[in-house]
ChimeraX commands (.cxc) that place a marker at each C-alpha (Angstrom):
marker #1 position 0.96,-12.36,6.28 radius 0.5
marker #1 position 0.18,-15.93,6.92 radius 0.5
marker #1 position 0.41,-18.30,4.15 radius 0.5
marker #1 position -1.63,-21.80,5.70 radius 0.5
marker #1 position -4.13,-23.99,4.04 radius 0.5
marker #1 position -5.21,-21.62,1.10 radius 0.5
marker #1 position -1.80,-21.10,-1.79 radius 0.5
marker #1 position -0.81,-17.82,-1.08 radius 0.5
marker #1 position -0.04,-17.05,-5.02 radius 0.5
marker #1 position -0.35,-14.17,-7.16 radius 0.5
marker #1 position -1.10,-11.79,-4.14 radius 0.5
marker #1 position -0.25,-7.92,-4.32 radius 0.5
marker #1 position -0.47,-4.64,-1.90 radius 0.5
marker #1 position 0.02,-1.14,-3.22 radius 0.5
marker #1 position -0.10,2.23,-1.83 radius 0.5
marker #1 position 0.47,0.86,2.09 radius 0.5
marker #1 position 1.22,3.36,5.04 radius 0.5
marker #1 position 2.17,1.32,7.98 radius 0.5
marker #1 position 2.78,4.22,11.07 radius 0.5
marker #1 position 3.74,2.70,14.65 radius 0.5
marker #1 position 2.73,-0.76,14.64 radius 0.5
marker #1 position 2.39,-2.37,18.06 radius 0.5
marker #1 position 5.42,-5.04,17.42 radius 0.5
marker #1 position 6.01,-5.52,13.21 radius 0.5
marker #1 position 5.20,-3.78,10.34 radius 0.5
marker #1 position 4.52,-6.60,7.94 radius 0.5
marker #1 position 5.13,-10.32,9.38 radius 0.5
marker #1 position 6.04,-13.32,7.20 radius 0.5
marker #1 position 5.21,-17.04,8.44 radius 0.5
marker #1 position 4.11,-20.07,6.99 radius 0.5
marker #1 position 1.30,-23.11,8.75 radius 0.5
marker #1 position 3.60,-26.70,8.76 radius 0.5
marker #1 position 1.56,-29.84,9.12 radius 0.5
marker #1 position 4.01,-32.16,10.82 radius 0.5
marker #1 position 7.32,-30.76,9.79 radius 0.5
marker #1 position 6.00,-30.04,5.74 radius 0.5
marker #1 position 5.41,-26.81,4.52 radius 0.5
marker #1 position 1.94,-26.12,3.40 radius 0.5
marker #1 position 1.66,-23.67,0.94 radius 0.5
marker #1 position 4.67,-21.12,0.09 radius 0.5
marker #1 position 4.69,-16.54,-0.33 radius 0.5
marker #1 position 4.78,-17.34,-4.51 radius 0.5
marker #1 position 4.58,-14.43,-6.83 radius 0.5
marker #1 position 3.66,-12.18,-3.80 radius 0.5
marker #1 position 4.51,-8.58,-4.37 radius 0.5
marker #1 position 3.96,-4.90,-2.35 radius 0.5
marker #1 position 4.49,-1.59,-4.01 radius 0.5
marker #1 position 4.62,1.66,-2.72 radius 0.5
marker #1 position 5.18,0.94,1.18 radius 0.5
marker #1 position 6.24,2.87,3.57 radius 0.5
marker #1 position 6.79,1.27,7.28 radius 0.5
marker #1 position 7.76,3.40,10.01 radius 0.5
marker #1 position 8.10,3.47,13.84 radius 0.5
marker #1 position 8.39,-0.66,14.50 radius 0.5
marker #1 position 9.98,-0.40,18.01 radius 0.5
marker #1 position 10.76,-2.60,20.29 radius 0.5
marker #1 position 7.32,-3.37,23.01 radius 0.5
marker #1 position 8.52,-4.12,25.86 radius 0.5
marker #1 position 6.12,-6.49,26.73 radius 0.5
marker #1 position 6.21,-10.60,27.08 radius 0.5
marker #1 position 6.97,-10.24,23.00 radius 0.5
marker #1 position 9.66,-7.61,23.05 radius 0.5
marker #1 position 12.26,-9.98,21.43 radius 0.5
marker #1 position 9.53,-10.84,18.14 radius 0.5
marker #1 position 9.30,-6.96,17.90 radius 0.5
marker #1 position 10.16,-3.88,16.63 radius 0.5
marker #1 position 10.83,-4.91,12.87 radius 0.5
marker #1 position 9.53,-3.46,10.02 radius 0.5
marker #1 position 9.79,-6.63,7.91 radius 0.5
marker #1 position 9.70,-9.99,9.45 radius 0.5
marker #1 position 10.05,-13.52,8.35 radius 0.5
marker #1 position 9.37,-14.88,11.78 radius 0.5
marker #1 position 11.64,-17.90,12.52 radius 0.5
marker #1 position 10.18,-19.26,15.47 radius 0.5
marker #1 position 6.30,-19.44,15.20 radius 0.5
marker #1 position 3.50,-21.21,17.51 radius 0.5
marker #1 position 3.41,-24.56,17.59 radius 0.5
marker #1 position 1.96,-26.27,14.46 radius 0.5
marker #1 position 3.32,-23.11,12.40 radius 0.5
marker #1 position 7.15,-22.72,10.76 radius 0.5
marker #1 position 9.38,-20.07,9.56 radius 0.5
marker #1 position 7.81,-18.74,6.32 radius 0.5
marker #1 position 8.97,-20.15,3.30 radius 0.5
marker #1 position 8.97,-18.81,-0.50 radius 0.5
marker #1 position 9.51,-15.33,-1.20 radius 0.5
marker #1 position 8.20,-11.71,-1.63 radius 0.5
marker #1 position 9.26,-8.12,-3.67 radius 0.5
marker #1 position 8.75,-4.71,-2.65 radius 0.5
marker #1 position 8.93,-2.16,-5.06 radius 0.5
marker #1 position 9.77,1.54,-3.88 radius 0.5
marker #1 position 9.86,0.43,-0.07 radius 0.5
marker #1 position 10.48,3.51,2.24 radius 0.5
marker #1 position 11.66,3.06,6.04 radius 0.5
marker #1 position 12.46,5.18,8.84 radius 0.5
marker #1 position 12.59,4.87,12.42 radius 0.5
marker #1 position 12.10,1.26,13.04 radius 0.5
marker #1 position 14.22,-0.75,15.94 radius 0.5
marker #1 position 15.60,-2.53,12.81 radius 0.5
marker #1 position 14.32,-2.28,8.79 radius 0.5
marker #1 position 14.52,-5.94,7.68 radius 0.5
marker #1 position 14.69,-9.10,9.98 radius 0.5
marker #1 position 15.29,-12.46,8.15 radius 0.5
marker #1 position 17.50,-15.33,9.45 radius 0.5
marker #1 position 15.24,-18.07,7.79 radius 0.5
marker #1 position 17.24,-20.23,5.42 radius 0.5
marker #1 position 13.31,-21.02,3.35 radius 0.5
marker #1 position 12.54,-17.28,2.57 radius 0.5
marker #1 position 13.43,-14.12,0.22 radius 0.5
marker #1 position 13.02,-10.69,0.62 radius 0.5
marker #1 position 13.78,-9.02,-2.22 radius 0.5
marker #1 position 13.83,-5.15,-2.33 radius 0.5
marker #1 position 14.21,-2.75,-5.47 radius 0.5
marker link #1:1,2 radius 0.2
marker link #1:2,3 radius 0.2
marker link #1:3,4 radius 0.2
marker link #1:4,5 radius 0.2
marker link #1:5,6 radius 0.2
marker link #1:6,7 radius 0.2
marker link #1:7,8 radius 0.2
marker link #1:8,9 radius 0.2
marker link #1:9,10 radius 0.2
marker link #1:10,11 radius 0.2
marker link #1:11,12 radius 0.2
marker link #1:12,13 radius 0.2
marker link #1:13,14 radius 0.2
marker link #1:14,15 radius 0.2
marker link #1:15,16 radius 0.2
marker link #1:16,17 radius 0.2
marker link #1:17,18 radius 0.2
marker link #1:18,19 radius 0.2
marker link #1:19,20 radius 0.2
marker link #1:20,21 radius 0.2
marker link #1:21,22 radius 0.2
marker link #1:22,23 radius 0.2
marker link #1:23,24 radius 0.2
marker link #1:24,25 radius 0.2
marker link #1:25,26 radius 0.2
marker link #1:26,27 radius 0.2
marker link #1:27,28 radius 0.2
marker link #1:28,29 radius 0.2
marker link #1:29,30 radius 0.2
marker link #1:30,31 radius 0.2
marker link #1:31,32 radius 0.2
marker link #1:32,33 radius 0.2
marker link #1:33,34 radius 0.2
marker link #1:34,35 radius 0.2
marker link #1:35,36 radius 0.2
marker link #1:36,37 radius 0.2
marker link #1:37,38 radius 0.2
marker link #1:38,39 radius 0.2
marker link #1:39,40 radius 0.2
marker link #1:40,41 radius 0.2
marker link #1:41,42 radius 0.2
marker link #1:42,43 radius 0.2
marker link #1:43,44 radius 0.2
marker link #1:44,45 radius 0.2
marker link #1:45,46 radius 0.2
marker link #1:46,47 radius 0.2
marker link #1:47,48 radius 0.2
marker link #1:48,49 radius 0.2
marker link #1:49,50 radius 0.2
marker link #1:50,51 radius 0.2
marker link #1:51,52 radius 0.2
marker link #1:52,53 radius 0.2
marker link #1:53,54 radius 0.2
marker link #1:54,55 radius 0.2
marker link #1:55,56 radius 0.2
marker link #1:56,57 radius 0.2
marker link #1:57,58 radius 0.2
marker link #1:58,59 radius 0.2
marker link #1:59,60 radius 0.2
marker link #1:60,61 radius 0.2
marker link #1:61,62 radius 0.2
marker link #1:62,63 radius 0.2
marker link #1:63,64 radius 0.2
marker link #1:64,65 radius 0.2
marker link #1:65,66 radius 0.2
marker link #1:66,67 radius 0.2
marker link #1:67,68 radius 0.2
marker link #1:68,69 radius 0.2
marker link #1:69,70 radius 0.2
marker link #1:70,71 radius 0.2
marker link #1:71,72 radius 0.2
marker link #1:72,73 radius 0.2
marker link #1:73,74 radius 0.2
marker link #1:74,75 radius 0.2
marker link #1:75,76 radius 0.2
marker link #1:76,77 radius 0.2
marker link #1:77,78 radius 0.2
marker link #1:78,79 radius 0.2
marker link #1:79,80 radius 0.2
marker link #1:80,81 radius 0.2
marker link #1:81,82 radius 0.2
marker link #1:82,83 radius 0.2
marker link #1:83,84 radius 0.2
marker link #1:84,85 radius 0.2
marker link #1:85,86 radius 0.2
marker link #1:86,87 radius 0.2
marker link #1:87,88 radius 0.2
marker link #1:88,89 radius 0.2
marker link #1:89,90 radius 0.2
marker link #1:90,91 radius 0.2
marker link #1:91,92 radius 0.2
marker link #1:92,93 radius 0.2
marker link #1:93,94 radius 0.2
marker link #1:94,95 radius 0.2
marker link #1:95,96 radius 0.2
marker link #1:96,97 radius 0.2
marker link #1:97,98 radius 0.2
marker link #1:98,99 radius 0.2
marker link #1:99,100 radius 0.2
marker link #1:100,101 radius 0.2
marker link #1:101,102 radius 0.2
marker link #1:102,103 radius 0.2
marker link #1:103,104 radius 0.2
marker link #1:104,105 radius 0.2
marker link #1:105,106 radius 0.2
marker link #1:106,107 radius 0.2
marker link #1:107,108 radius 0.2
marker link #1:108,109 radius 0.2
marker link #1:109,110 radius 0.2
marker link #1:110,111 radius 0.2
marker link #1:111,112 radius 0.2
view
């Protein structure tokens, strides 16, 4: 999920089966023009997920892999860590390298 030029507001996913994906199930990051933000995750909700079998590639992007849920810290140049926040309701897991990956200080997952 990329939030960039367009506001990425108001958006929601339901019913999502996400089996073996090649590095991350879902992937959170945000487009920066200079060092500013441009538009934040707001109101951005998934229901009824399940993610399972995110391991690790090893390939050239093994250490960006293997997560189910991912608020990717260290982006391409011109892009930043993802900033605002998202919900999942009834989130299922299993058999990922690791469930939830966020050490970004400028997003939230929140889970219930």
């Amino acid at each position: 999920m990329f939030s960039a030029s367009k506001s990425f507001t108001n958006i929601r996913v339901s019913n999502l089966d996400i089996i073996d994906p090649t590095y991350s199930g879902i992937m959170f990051q945000t487009n920066y023009v200079g060092s500013q933000p441009q538009n934040a995750f707001e109101n951005t909700v998934f229901t009824d997920v399940s993610i399972t079998g995110a391991t690790k590639s090893g390939d050239q992007f093994d250490d960006r892999s293997g997560y189910g849920i991912w608020a990717n810290p260290m982006p391409e140049p011109g892009q930043g860590p993802a900033v605002g926040s998202v919900t999942f309701h009834n989130l299922t897991m299993s058999g990922n390298h690791k469930d939830i990956e966020n050490t970004t200080s400028t997003f939230t997952i929140e889970i219930d």
